[in-house]
C-alpha positions as CSV (number, residue, x, y, z in Angstrom):
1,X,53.7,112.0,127.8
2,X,54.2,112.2,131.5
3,X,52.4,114.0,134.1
4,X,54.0,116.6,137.0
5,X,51.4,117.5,139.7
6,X,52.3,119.8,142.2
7,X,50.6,121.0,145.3
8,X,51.3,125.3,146.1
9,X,50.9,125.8,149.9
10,X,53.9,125.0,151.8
11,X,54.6,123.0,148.4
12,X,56.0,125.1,145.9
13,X,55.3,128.4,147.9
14,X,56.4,128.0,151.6
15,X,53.5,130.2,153.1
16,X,49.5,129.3,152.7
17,X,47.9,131.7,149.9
18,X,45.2,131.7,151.4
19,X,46.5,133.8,154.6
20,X,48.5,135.5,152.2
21,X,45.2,136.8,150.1
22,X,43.3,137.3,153.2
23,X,46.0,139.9,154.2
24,X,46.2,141.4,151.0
25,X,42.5,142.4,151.3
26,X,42.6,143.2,154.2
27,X,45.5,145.7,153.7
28,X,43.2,146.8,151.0
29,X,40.2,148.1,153.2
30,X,38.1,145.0,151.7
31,X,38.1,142.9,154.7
32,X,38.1,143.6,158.2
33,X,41.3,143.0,160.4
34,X,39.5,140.1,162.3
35,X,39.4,138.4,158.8
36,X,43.2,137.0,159.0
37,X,42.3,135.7,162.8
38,X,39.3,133.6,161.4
39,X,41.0,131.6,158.6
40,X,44.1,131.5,161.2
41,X,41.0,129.1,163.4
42,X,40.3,127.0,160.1
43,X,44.1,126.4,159.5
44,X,44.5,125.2,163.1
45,X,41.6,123.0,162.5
46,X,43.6,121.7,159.0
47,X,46.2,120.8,161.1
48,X,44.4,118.9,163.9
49,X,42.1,116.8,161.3
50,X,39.1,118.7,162.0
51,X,38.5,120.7,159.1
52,X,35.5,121.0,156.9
53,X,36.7,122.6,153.8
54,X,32.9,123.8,153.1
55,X,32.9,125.7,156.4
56,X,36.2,127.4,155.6
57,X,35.4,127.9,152.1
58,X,31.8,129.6,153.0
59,X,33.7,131.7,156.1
60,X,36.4,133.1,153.9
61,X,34.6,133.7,149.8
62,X,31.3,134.7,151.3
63,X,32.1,138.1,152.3
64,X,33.9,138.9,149.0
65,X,29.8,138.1,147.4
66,X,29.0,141.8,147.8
67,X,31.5,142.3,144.7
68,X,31.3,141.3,141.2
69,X,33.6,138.7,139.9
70,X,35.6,140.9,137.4
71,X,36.0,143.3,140.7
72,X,37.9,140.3,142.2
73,X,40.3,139.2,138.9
74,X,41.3,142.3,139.3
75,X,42.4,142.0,142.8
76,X,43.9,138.8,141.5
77,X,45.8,140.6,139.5
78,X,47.3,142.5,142.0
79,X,47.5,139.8,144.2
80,X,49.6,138.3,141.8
81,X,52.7,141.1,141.1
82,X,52.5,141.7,145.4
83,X,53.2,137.8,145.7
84,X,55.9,137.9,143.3
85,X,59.3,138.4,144.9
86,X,58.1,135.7,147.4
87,X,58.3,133.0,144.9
88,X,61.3,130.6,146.0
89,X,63.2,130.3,142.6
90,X,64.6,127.1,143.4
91,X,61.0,125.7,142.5
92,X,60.3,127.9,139.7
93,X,63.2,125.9,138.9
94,X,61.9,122.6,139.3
95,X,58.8,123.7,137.3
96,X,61.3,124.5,134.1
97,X,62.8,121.4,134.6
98,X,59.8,119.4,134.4
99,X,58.4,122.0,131.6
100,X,61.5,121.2,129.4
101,X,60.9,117.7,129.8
102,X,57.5,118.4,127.9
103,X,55.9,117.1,130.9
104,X,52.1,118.0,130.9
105,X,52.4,120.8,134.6
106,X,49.2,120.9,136.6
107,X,49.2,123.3,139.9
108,X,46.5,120.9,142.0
109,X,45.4,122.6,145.1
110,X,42.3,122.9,147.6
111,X,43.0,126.7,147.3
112,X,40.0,128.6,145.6
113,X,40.5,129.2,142.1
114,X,40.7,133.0,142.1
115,X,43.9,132.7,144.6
116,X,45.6,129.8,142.9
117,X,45.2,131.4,139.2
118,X,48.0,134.2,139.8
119,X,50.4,131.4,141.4
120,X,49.8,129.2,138.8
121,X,50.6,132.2,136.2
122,X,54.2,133.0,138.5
123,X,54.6,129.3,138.5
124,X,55.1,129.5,134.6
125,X,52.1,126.8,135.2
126,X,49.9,126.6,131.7
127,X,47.1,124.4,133.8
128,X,45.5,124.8,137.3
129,X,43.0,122.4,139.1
130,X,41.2,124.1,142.0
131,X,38.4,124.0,144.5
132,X,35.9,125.9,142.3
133,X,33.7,128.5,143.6
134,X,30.1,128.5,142.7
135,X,29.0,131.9,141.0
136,X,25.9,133.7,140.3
137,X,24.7,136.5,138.6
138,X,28.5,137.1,138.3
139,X,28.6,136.7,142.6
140,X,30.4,134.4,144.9
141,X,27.8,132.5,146.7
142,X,30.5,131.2,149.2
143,X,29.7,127.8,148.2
144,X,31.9,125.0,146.3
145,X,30.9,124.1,143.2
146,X,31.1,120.2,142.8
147,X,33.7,118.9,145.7
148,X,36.4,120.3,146.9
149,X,40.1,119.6,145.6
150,X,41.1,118.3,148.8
151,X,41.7,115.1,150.6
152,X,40.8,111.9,148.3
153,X,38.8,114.8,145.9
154,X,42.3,115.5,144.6
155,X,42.3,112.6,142.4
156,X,38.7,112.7,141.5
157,X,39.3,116.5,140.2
158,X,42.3,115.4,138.4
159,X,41.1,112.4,136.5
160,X,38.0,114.9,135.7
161,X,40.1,117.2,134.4
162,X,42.6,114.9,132.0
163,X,39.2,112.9,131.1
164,X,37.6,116.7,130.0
165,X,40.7,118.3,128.2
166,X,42.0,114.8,126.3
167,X,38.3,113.1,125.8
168,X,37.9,114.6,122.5
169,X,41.1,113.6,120.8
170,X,40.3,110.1,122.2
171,X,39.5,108.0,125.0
172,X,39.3,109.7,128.2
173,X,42.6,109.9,129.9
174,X,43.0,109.7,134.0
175,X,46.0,109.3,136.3
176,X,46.7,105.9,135.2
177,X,47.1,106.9,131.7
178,X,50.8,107.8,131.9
179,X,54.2,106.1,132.1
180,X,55.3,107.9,135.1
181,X,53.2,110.9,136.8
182,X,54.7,113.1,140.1
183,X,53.2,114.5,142.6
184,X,54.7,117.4,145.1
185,X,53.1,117.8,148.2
186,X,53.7,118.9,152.0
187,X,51.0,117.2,153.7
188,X,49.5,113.8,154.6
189,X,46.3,115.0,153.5
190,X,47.5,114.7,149.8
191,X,48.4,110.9,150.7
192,X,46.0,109.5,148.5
193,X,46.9,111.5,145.5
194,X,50.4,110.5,146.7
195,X,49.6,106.8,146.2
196,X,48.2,107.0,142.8
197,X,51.2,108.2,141.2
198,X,54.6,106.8,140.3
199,X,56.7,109.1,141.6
200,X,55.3,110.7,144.7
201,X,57.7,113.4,146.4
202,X,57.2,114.5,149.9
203,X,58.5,118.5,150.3
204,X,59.1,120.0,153.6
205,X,56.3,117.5,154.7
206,X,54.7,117.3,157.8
207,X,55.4,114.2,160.6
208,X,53.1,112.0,159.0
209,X,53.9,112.5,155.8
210,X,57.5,112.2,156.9
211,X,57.0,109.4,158.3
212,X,55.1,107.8,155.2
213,X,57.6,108.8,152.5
214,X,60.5,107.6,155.0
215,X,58.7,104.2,155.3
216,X,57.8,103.6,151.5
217,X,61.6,105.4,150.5
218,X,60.0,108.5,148.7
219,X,62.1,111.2,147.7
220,X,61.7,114.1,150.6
221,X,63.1,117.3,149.8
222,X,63.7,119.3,152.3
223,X,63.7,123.0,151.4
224,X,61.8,125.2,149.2
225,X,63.2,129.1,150.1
């Protein structure tokens, strides 16, 4: 078996879902109209470096707490048919390809799981690893449960997750335990899951990444619309 990994923002979707679910609410009435200016700040900070993930995460799920979880699936739900015309099919179509393959698909994003669920689902995507929120009493606490699937934590949550889903039918699998594994991403921030796979593939990436694929002669791709 092989393994496709793909990142979503600016990856297989060129917007960030994030921006794109903090609109959505706050077209809703659920958050204020300032909401889309603060993560706006946190993606500047992404961009610079800066960025602690916790901060952002705590900034833009704790407000939602004051609603129960099945209250937000359901905006998920939503979220998911507004999204859908804005799904490039030229990677839906690289998703089929690696599908038809028989490639095991992951979606692997720092996006909370409650956003990156309905893209995985337009994605045709049967698996998603995703920053996890911590929840209780059926509440968002605006914390992260475990780390975050960002940065290096990428290939910590991945290897948790193949060592979790295959452990019982044998020895714990991880990133290593394939022939060839890709990974799809944007951003230099993804260059040490880049690293551990075979077949890394730089999309639409940013200068550093660009720079990094050019140097090491990764495939770049250079549109996704």
């Amino acid at each position: 078996m092989n393994l496709a990994l793909f990142d979503l923002d600016h990856t297989l979707i060129p917007f960030d879902s994030g921006m794109a679910w903090t609109q959505f609410l706050v077209a809703k009435g659920v958050l204020p109209s300032t909401a889309a200016d603060t993560y706006l700040s946190f993606c500047h900070q992404y961009v610079a470096g800066t960025l602690d993930i916790h901060d952002m995460h705590r900034a833009n799920v704790t407000p939602l707490g004051r609603y129960p979880m099945a209250q937000i699936w359901r905006w998920a739900e939503e979220f998911e048919l507004h999204l859908a015309p804005r799904v490039p099919e030229a990677m839906r179509a690289l998703v089929r390809a690696h599908l038809a393959s028989g490639h095991l698909c992951v979606l692997v994003t720092a996006t909370t799981r409650f956003i990156a669920d309905p893209l995985g689902r337009l994605f045709g995507l049967p698996h998603v690893v995703a920053t996890e929120p911590v929840v209780a009493d059926e509440r968002l606490t605006g914390e992260i449960s475990g780390v975050p699937c960002f940065q290096q934590h990428k290939i910590t949550r991945v290897n948790l997750w193949l060592a979790g889903r295959f452990g019982d039918a044998g020895l714990p699998m991880s990133l290593g335990s394939f022939d060839r594994s890709w990974f799809y991403s944007d951003s230099a921030s993804d260059l040490p899951l880049l690293h551990a796979v075979t077949d890394p593939v730089a999309v639409n990436p940013d200068a550093r990444l660009r720079a990094a694929a050019t140097q090491a002669g990764w495939p770049i791709i250079e549109s996704i619309d």
